[in-house]
C-alpha positions in Angstrom: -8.9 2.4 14.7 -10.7 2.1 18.1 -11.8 -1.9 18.6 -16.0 -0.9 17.5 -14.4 -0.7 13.9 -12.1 -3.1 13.9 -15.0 -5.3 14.6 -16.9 -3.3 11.7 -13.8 -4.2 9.4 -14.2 -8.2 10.2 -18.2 -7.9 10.0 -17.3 -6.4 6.0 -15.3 -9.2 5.6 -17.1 -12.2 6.6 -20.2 -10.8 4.1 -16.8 -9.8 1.4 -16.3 -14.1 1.6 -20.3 -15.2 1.1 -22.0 -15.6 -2.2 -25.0 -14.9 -0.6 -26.9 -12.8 2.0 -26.1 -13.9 5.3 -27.7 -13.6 8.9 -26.1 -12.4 12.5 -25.9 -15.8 13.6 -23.5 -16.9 11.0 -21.3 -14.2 11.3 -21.8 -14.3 15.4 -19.7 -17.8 14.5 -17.3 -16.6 12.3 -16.4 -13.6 14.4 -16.2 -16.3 17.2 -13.6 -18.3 15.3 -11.8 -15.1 15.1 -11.1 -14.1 18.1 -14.4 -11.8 19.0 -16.7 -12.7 21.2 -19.8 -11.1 19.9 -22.9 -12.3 20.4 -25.9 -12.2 17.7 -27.6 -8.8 19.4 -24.3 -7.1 19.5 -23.8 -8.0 15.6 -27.1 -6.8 14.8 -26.1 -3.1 16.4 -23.0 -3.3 14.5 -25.2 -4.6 11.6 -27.5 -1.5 11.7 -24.4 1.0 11.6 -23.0 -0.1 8.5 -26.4 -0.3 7.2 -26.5 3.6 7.9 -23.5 4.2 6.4 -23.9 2.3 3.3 -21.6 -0.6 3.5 -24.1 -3.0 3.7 -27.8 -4.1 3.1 -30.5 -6.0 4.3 -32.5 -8.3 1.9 -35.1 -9.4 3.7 -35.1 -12.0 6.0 -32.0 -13.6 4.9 -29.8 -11.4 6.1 -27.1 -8.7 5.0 -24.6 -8.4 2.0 -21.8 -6.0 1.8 -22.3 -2.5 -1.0 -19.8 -1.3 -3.6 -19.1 1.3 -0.6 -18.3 -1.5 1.7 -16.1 -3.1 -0.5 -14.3 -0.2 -0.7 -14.2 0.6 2.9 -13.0 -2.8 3.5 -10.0 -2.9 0.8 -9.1 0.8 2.9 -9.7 -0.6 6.3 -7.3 -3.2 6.1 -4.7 -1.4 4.8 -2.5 -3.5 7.9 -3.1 -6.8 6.2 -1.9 -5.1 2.2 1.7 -4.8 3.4 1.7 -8.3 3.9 -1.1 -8.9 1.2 1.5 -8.2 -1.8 4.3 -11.1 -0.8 1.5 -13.5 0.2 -0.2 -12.7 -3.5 3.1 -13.7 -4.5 4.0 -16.5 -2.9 -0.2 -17.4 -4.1 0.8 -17.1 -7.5 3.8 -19.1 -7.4 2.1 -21.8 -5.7 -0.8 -22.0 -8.4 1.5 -21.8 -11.4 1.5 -25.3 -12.9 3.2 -25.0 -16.2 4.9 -28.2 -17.7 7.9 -26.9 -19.9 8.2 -30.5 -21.0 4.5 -30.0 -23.0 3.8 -26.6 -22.7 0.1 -26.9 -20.9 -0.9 -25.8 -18.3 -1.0 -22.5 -16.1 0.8 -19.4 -16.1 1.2 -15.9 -14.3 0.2 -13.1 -16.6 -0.3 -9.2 -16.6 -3.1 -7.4 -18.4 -2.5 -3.8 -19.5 -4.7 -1.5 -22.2 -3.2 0.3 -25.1 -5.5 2.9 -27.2 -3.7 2.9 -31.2 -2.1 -0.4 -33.8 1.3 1.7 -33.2 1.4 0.5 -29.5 1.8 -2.6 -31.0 4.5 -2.4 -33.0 6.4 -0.2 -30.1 5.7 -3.5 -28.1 6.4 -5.7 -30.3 9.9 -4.2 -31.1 10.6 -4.5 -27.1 9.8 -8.0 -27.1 11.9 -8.8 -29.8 15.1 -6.6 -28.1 14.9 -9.2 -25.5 13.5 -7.0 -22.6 10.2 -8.8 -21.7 9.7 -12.4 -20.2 8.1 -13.9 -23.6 7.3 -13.2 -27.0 3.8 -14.8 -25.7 0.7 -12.4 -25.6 -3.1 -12.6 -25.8 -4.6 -9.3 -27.7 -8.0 -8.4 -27.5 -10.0 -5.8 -29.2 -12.4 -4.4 -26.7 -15.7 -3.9 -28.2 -16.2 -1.1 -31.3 -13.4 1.1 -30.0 -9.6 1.5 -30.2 -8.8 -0.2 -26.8 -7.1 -3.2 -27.0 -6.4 -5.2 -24.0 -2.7 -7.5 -24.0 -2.0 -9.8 -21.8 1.7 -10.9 -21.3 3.6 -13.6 -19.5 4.8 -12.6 -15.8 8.4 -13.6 -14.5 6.5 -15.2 -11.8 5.7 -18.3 -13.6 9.4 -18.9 -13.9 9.2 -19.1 -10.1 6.2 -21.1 -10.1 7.9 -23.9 -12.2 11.2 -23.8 -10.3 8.9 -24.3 -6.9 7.4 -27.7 -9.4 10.7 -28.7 -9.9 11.8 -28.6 -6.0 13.4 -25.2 -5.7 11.7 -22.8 -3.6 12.2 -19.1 -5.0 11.8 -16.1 -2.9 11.1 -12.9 -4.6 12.6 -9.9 -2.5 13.0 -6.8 -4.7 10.8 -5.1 -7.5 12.9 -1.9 -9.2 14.7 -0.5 -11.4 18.1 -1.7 -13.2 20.4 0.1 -15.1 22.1 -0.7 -18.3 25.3 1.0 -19.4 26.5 0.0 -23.6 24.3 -3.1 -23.3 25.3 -4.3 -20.0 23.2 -4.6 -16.6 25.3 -2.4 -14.4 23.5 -2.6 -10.7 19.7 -1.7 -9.2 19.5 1.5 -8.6 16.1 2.2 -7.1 14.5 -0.9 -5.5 11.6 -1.9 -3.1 11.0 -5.1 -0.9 8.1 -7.1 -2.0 7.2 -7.3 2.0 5.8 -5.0 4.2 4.4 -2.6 1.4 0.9 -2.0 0.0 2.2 -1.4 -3.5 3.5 -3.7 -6.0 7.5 -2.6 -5.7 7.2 -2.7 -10.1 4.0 -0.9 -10.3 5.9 2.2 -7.8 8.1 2.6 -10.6 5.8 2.2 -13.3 5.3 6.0 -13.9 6.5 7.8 -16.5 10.1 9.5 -16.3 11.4 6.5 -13.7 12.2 4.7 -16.7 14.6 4.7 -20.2 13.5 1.1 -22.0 13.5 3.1 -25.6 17.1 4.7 -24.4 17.9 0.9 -23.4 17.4 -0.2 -27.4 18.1 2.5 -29.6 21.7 2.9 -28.1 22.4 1.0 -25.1 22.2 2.9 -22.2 19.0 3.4 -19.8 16.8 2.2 -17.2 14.5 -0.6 -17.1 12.1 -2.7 -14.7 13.8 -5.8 -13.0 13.1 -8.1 -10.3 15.0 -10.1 -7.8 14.3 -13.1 -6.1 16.8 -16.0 -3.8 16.9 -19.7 -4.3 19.2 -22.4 -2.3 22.4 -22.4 -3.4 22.5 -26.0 -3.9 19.9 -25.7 -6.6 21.6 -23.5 -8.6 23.0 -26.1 -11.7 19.5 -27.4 -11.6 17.7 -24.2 -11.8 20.2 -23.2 -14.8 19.3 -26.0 -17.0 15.4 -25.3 -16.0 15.8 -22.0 -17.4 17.9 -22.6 -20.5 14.6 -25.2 -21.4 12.4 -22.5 -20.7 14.3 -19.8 -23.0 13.9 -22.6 -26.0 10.4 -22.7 -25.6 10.0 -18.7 -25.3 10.2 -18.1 -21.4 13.1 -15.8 -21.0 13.6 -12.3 -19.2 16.1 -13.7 -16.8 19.2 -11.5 -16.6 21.7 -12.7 -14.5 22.5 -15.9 -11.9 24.3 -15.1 -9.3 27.4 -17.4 -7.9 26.3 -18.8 -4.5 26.3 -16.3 -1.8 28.2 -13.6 -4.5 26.2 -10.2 -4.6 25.0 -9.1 -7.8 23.8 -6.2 -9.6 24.8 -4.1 -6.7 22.0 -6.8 -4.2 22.9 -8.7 -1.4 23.0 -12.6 -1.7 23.3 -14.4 2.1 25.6 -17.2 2.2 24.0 -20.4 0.8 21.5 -19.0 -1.5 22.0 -17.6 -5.4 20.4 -14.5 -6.6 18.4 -14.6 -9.8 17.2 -10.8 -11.6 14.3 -10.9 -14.2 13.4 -8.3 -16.5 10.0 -6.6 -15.2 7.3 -8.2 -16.7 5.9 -4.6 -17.5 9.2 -3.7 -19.6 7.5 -3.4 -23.0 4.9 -1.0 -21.6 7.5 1.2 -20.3 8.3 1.6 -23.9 5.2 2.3 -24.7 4.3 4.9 -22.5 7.8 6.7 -22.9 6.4 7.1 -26.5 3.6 9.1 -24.8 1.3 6.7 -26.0 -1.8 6.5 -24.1 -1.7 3.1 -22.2 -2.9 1.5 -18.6 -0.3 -0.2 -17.0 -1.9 -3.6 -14.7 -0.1 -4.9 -12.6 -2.9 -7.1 -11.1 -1.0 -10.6 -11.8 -3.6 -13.6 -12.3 -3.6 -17.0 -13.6 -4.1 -18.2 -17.4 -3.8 -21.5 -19.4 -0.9 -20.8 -21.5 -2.8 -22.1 -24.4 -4.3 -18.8 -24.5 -1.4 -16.8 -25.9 0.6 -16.9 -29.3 4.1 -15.4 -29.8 3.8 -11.8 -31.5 6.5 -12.1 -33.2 9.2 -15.2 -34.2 12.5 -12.7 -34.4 14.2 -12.5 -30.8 17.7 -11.1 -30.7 18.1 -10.4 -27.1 20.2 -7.1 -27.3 21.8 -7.0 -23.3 24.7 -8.7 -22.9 25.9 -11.1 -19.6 26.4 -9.8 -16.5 29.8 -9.9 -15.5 30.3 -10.8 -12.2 32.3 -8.2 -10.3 32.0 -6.7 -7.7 29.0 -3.8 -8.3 29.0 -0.9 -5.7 26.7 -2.2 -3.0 23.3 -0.2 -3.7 22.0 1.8 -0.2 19.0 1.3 1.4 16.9 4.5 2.3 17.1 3.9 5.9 20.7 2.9 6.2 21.3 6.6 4.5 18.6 7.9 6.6 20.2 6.8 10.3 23.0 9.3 9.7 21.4 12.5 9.5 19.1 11.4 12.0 21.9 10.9 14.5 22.6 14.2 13.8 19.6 15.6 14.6 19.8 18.0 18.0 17.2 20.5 17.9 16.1 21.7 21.2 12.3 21.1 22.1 12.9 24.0 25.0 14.8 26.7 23.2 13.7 25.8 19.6 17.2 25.8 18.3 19.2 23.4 16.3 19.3 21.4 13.5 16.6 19.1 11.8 16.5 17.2 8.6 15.2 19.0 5.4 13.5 17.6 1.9 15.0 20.4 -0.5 12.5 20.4 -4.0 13.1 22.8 -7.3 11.2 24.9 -9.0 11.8 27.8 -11.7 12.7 30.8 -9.9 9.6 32.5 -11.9 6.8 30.0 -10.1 8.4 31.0 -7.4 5.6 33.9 -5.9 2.3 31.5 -7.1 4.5 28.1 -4.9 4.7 30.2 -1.7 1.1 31.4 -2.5 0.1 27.9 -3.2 1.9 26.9 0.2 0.0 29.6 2.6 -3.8 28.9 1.0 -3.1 24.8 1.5 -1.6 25.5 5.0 -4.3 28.4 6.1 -7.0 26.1 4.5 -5.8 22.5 7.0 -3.3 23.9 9.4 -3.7 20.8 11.8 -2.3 18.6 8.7 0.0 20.7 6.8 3.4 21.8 8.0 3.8 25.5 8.0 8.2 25.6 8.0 9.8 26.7 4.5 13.6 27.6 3.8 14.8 28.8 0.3 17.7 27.4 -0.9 19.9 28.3 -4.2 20.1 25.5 -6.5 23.9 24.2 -6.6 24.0 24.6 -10.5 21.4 26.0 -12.0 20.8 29.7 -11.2 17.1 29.5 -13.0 16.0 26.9 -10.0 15.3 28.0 -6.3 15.4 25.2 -3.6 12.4 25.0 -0.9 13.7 23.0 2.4 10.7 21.9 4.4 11.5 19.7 7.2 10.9 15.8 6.9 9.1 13.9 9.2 12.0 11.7 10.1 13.4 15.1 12.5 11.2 14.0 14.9 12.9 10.5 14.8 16.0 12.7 15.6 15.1 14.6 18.2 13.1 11.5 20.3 16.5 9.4 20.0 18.4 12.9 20.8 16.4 12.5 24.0 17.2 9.2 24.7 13.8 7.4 23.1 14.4 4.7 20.1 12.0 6.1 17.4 12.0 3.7 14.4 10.8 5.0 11.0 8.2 2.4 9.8 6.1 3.5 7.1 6.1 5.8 4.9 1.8 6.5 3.3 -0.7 7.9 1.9 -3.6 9.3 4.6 -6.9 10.2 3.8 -8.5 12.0 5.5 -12.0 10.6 6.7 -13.7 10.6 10.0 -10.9 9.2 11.2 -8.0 9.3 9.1 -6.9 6.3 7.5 -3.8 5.5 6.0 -4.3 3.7 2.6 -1.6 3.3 1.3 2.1 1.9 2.8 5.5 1.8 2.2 8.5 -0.2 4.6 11.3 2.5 5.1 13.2 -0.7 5.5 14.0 -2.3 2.7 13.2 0.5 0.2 15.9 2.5 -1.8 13.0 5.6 -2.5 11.2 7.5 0.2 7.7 6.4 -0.1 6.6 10.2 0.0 8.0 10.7 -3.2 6.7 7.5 -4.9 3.2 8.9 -4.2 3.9 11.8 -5.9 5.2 11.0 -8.8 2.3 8.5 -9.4 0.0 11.6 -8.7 -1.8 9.8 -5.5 -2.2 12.9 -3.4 -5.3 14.6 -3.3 -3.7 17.5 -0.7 -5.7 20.5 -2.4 -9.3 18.5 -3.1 -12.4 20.3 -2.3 -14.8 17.4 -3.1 -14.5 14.3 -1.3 -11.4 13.1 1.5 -7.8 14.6 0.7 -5.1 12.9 0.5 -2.2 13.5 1.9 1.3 12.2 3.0 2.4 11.0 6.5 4.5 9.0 8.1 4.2 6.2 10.9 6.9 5.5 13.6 7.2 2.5 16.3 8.4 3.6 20.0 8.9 1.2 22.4 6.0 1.1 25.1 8.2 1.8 28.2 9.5 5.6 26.7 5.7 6.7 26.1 4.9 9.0 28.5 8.0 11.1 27.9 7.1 10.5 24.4 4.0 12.1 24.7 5.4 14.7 26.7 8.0 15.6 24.1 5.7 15.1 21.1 3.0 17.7 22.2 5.9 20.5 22.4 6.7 19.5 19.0 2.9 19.7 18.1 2.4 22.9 19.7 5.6 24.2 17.6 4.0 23.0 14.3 5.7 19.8 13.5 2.3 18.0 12.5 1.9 15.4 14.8 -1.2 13.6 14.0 -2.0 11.0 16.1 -0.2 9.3 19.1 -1.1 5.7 19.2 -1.5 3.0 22.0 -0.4 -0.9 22.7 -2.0 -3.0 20.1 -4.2 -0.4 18.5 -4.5 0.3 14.9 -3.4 3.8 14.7 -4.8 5.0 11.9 -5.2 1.7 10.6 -1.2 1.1 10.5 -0.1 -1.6 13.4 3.0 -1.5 15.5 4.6 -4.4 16.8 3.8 -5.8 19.7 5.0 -3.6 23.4 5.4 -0.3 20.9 2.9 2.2 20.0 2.5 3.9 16.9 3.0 7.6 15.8 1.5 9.1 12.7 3.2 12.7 11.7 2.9 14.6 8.3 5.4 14.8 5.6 7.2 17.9 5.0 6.3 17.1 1.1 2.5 18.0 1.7 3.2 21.6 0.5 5.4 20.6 -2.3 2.6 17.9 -3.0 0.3 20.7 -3.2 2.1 22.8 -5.8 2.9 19.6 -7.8 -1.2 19.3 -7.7 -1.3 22.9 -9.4 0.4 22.0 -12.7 3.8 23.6 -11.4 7.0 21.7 -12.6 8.8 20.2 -9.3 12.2 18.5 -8.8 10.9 16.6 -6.0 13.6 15.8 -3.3 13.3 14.1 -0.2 15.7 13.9 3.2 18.1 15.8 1.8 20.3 17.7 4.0 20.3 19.0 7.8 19.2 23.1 8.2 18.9 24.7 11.8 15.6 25.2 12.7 15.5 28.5 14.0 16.7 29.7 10.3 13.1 28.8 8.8 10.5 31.0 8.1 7.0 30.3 8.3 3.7 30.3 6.2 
């Protein structure tokens, strides 16, 4: 983002903050107080060119207000603010949560999702009464003359909104997925950080297959939503007794409390603090849509007077049994998996030999012909985006399945540190592609058990094939240090010119692509190796979708 639209972006958001229109002085002033110094005749030229493009309008002689479009420019263009956006919304709704346990007024954190039929309901209800929600506590309302009704539910969030009330600062650091084994909450096995992502970690795995809630109740085994979150160590007895009050008043979920400084669930807990897990908020609407029920999931927490919502049922008899505290296998984070095979990385940007790393995805050996068909038309129709290098693959089981190896964007993490450059995976997003790209969507390599690639696809975010409007399409950003640059570029235009899909090679404080790198770095942006596979996925064809699999020497690919 070249600094003309970064000023653009902060002109949005000024008028995104007033009630009313507003004039070129004013935002002149604000601009000012933000570090621009812009005066009121370069604001009006910036002025006219949103007006052009639709994200804002005059009225008169008052001055501008921001469009629909703007709105949604802005929520795009500042994409570098969402990662932090998510944990700040947290920390927000922690903050306003004022509930008093001892009367049971005041405000809570809630979640509002949409279910279409009466036997949603009962699906929900029989969740809620297994246990696996926060409270029996819900607010239905029948939308209008037809079937949608709207239910609000309790958020774990409030539980760390009255501990904060009470003294004892709570942290939330994972959204994901935990599973249960005869009853018994095994370990995380797929989790997210709530920083440094644009995507709520429990709305990632929100789509339907991540999850087993039904599985969980009918006989014990399965996979449900959970979240984790630190407190102090030394408020541990205190923060036991809190929750035990809250559990006789209907404010449960919470799954475990870790000994001080003792992992649990397969988590890391530092020395000094205690780990707490609470069941996802969103638990019972897993159910629901396992059911193949239709039903919008929210996860678009707010605050609500708990006077608002009435149990839906009286008959809780939680069906999960204590966590014992053992020792769970530690869980691995994607990166701390990832930095192996990129170390082994040592493909030769002169000779074109060597090997890289590979995302290997299934398919039926009969779509086999309309994938690699699929494949050429996306790659012949955007060859500056899409990757053109494919390797089949047998399947190691199933003799009905054929693998496709494409190569993942973290080889070219491999091959800069194979030539003596630190190249740090960043983020992993989602790209549209306008005049100029933007990313609008991201996801933290660090701290994330799931390649963000393959989030986006499940969740059906990619647009790679679309004919009308922007695509959509998968890419990476990386973070090299300011000094290696020029041989950076050097290296990266080979790789370019070989067909890696590199998209964009940043400078020193500039938004590349709207995506920020730390301060004496510069960004990369490269494509994902997943675009193609994307691309069949977007064509109805059933795909095991895999990502950094396994290393495969280059020169063994073939290509579109």
């Amino acid at each position: 983002m070249s600094e003309s639209e970064h000023r653009m972006i902060e002109i949005l958001r000024i008028l995104n903050e007033q009630d009313k229109p507003t004039g070129s002085k004013l935002i002149a002033d604000e601009l000012k107080n933000k570090g621009f110094n812009l005066g009121e005749r370069a604001v009006r030229y910036h002025m006219q060119i949103l007006d052009e493009k639709g994200y804002t309008e005059r009225m008169g002689y008052s001055g501008r207000r921001i469009t629909n479009l703007g709105r949604e420019k802005l929520e795009k263009g500042l994409i570098y603010d969402q990662v932090d956006f998510i944990y700040s919304k947290f920390e927000e709704m922690i903050y306003l949560t004022d509930f008093n346990y001892m009367n049971q007024e005041g405000n809570v954190v809630v979640n509002t999702s949409t279910i279409y039929n009466e036997e949603s309901i009962d699906i929900l209800k029989r969740i809620i009464e297994s246990g696996l929600s926060v409270s029996p506590y819900v607010n239905l309302n029948r939308v209008g003359n037809d079937s949608r009704i709207t239910v609000t539910t309790l958020c774990g969030t409030t539980i760390d909104g009255v501990l904060l009330n009470e003294g004892i600062p709570s942290q939330p650091q994972y959204g994901g997925l935990l599973k249960i084994e005869d009853y018994q909450p095994i370990k995380f096995t797929e989790i997210i950080s709530y920083k440094k992502t644009s995507v709520t970690p429990l709305d990632a795995f929100s789509t339907q297959g991540f999850t087993s809630v039904l599985d969980v109740v009918n006989d014990g085994n399965g996979i449900i939503p959970a979240n984790f979150r630190l407190i102090p160590g030394i408020g541990r007895e205190k923060a036991i007794g809190i929750i035990n009050k809250l559990n006789r008043i209907g404010i449960g979920g919470v799954l475990a409390v870790s000994d001080e400084g003792r992992d649990i669930l397969g988590l890391p807990v530092p020395d000094g603090m205690v780990g707490i897990a609470i069941v996802g908020g969103i638990t019972p609407f897993c159910a629901v849509q396992e059911s193949n029920q239709s039903i919008d999931i929210k996860i678009a927490e707010e605050i609500q007077d708990f006077k608002t919502l009435s149990p839906i049922t009286s008959k809780i008899r939680p069906c999960l049994k204590e966590v014992e505290h053992d020792i769970h296998p530690k869980i691995s984070f994607l990166l701390s998996k990832s930095w192996n095979l990129i170390q082994q990385v040592n493909f030769d940007v002169e000779k074109r030999k060597g090997d890289i790393i590979s995302n290997v995805s299934y398919i039926d050996k009969d779509d086999l012909d309309k994938s690699l068909e699929i494949m050429e038309e996306t790659y012949n129709s955007n060859p500056k985006y899409i990757n053109p290098y494919y390797k089949l693959v047998n399947h190691p089981t199933d003799d009905d399945k054929i693998g496709i190896a494409t190569i993942c964007s973290l080889s070219i993490d491999g091959i800069l540190i194979d030539n003596g450059i630190m190249s740090n995976p960043k983020y992993g997003g989602l790209l549209e592609l306008t005049e100029p790209p933007l990313f609008i969507d991201l996801i933290s390599y660090n701290g994330s058990t799931e390649d963000p690639h393959k989030i986006f696809l499940a969740k059906n975010m990619t647009s790679i094939n679309k004919n009308i409007g922007p695509n959509k399409i998968l890419a990476s950003f990386k973070e090299i240090p300011y000094i290696s640059r020029d041989y950076s570029v050097y290296l990266l235009d080979i790789l370019n010119n070989i067909g890696f899909s590199i998209y964009k090679i940043g400078k020193p404080r500039e938004l590349t692509y709207n995506a920020k790198a730390d301060n004496y770095n510069f960004g990369v942006v490269t494509g994902s190796g997943l675009n193609t596979i994307g691309a069949i996925k977007e064509k109805g064809i059933d795909v095991e979708v895999k990502a950094i699999e396994k290393l495969l020497p280059f020169e063994k690919m073939d290509r579109l």
